[in-house]
C-alpha positions as CSV (number, residue, x, y, z in Angstrom):
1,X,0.0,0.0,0.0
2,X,1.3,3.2,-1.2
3,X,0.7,6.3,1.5
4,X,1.3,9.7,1.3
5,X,1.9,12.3,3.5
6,X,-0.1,15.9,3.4
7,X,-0.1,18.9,5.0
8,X,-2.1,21.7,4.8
9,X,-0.1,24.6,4.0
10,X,-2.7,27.1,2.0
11,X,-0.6,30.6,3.5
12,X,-4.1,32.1,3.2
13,X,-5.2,34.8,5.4
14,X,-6.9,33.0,8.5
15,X,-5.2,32.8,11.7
16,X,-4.5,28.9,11.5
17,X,-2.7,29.5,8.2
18,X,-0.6,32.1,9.2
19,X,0.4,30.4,12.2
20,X,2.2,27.6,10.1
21,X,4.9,30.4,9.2
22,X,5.7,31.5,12.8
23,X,9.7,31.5,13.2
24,X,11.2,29.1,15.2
25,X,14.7,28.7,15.5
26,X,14.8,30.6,12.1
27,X,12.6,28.4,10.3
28,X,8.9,28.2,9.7
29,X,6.7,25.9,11.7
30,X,5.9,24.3,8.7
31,X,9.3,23.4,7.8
32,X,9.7,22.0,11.3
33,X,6.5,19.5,10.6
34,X,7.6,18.7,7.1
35,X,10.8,17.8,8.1
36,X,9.1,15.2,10.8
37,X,6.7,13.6,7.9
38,X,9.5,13.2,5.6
39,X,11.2,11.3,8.6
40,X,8.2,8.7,9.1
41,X,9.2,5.0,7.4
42,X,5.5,4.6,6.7
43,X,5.0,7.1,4.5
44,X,6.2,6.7,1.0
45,X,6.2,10.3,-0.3
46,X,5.4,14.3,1.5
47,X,3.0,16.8,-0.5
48,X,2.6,20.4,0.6
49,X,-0.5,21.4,-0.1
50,X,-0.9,25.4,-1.2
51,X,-2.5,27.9,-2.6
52,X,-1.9,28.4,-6.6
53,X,-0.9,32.4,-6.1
54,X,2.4,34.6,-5.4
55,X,1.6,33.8,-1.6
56,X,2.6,30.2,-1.8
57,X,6.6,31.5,-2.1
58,X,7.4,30.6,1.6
59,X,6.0,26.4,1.1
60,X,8.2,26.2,-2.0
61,X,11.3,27.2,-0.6
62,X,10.5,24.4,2.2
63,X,9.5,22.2,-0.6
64,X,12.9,22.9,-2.5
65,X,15.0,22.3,0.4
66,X,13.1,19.3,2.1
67,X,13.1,17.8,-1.4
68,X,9.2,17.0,-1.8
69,X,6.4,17.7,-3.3
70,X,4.3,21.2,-3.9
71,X,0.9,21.0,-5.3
72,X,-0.4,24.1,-6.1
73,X,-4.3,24.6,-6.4
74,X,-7.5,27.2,-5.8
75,X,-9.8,24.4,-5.0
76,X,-11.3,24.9,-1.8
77,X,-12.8,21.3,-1.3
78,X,-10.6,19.8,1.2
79,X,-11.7,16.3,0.4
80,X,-11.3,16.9,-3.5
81,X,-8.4,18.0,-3.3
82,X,-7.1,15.5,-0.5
83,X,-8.7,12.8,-3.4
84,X,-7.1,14.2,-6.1
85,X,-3.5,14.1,-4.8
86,X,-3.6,10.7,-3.6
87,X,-4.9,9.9,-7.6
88,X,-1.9,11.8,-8.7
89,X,0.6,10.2,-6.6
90,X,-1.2,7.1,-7.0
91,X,-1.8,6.2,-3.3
92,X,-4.2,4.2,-1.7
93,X,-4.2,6.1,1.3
94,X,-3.5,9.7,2.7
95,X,-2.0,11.3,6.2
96,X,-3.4,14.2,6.6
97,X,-1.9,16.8,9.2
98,X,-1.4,21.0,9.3
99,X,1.7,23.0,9.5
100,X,1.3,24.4,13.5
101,X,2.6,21.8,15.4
102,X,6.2,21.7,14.9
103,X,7.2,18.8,17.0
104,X,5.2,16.3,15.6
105,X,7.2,13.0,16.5
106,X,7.7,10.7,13.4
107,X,7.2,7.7,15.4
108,X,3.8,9.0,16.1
109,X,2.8,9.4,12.8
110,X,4.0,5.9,12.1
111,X,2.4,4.5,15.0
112,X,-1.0,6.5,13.8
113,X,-0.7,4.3,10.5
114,X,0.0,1.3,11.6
115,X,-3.0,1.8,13.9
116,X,-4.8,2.7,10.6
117,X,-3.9,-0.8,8.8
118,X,-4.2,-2.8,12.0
119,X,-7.8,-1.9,12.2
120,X,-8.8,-2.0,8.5
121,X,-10.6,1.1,9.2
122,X,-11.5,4.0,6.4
123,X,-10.7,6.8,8.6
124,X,-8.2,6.7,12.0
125,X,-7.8,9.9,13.6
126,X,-5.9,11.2,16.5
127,X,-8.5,13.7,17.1
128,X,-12.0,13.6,19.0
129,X,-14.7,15.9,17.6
130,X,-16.3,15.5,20.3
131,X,-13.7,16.9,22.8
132,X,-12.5,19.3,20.5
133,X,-15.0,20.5,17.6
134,X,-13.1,23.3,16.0
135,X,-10.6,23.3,13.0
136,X,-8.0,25.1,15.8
137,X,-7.6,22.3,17.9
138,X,-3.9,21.5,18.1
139,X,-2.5,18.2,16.7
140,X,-4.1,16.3,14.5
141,X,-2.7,13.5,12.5
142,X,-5.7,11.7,10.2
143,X,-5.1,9.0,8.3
144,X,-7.9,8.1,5.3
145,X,-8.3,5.8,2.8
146,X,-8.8,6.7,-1.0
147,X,-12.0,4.7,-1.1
148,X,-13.0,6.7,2.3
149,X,-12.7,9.7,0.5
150,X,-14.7,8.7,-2.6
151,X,-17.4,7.5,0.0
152,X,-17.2,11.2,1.7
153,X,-17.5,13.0,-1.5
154,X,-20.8,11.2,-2.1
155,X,-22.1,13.2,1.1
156,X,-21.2,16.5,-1.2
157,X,-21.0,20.3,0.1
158,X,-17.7,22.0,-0.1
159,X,-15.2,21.3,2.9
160,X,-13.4,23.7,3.9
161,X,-11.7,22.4,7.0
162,X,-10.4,18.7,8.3
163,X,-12.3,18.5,11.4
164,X,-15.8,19.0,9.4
165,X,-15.4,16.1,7.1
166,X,-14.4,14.1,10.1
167,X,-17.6,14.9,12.1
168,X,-19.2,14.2,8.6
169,X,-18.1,10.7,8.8
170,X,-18.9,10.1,11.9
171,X,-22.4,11.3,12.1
172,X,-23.3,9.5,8.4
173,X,-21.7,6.0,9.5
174,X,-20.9,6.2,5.7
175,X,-17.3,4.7,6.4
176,X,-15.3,3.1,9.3
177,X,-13.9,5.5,11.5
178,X,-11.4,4.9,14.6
179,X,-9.9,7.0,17.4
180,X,-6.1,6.9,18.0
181,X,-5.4,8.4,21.3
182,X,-2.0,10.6,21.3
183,X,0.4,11.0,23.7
184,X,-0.6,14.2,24.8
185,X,1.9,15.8,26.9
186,X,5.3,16.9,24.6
187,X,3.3,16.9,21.4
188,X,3.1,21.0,21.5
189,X,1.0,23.1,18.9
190,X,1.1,26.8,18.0
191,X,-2.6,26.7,18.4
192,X,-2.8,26.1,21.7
193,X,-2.4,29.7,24.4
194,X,0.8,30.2,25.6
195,X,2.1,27.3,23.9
196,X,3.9,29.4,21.5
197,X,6.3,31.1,23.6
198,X,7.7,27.7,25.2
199,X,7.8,26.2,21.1
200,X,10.4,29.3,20.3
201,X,12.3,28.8,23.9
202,X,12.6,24.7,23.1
203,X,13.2,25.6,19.6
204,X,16.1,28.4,19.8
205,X,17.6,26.6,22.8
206,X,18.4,23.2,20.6
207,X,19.6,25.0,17.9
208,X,21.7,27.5,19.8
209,X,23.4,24.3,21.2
210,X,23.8,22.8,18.0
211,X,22.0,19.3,19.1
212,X,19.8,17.6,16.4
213,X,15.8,18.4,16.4
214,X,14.6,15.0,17.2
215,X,11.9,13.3,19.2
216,X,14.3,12.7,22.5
217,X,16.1,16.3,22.9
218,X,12.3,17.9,22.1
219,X,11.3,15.9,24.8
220,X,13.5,16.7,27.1
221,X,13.7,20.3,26.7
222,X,10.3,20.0,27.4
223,X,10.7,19.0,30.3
224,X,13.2,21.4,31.4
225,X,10.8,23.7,30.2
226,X,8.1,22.6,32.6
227,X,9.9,22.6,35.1
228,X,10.8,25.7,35.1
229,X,7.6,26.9,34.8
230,X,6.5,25.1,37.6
231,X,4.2,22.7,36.0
């Protein structure tokens, strides 16, 4: 099974979008989540998705230099286009996540698919509507199958956002939805209060000390973080 990696990365002019080009450690957030998916073993191949104007400047130079995929469209069905790039790439199944939380682990995003096949499931997500009903909700890793999204299209209005067509599949029972619960607790997102601050502190301290971005010096910054923040 061929799966590909997406992430949202429209540089439109809503709060959420913007959010994916905060500066960290002199890159964009975006950069910092790309970086992560192109680091997962499960997934075969990383497409950006953006917006088809002069705006979409910032996402290719992440695209040049993380060596993957731009596609550029004004189409602002989320499913159709989610659809059409798996078509393109010729996947059978998409991962799905946005550009505002920039220390998405790799291992979580395999661990999300392999929940995914494991279940035989149309849909796993890592988010629950229920807890958390809007679009700016945090991190979100969703994991779909082509046939799931052909299925969802049938239910047709234009989707704007992630989190609607998920509450659309589970209210219609049209496909088979699961609920992978995250580890919540180092898995940081630009949309949540005072979260960004702490991202920026983790983020220049790492890079100021020259150690490598992964999951285990994230982690324990975090920590040292907390701690000193008395939480």
């Amino acid at each position: 099974m061929k799966i590909i990696g997406i992430i949202e990365a429209r540089n439109d002019q809503t709060d959420c979008d913007r959010k994916a080009f905060v500066q960290l450690a002199s890159k964009p957030a975006l950069y910092h989540v790309a970086k992560r998916m192109v680091e997962a073993q499960l997934i075969d191949e990383v497409v950006l998705d953006a917006c088809a104007d002069a705006g979409n400047r910032p996402v290719l130079a992440i695209a040049a230099e993380l060596h993957v995929r731009v596609r550029r469209t004004e189409e602002p069905d989320v499913l159709k286009r989610l659809r059409d790039t798996a078509i393109l790439c010729g996947a059978e199944a998409v991962v799905v996540t946005n550009g505002r939380s920039p220390v998405l682990a790799p291992n979580l995003l395999d661990t999300t698919i392999c929940h995914f096949m494991s279940t035989k499931t149309d849909l796993t997500t890592t988010m629950d509507p229920a807890a958390c009903p809007t679009d700016a909700c945090g991190v979100e890793i969703d994991v779909i199958s082509l046939q799931g999204l052909e299925t969802l299209m049938a239910y047709h209005q234009v989707h704007s956002g992630i989190r609607k067509f998920i509450q659309i599949a589970r209210s219609s029972n049209a496909i088979r939805v699961s609920h992978f619960s995250q580890v919540p607790d180092i898995f940081l997102s630009i949309d949540v209060d005072g979260q960004l601050e702490t991202l920026k502190e983790i983020f220049h301290t790492l890079f100021r000390a020259g150690a490598p971005i992964d999951l285990k010096g994230l982690s324990e910054e975090v920590d040292k973080v907390a701690r000193r923040k008395g939480r």
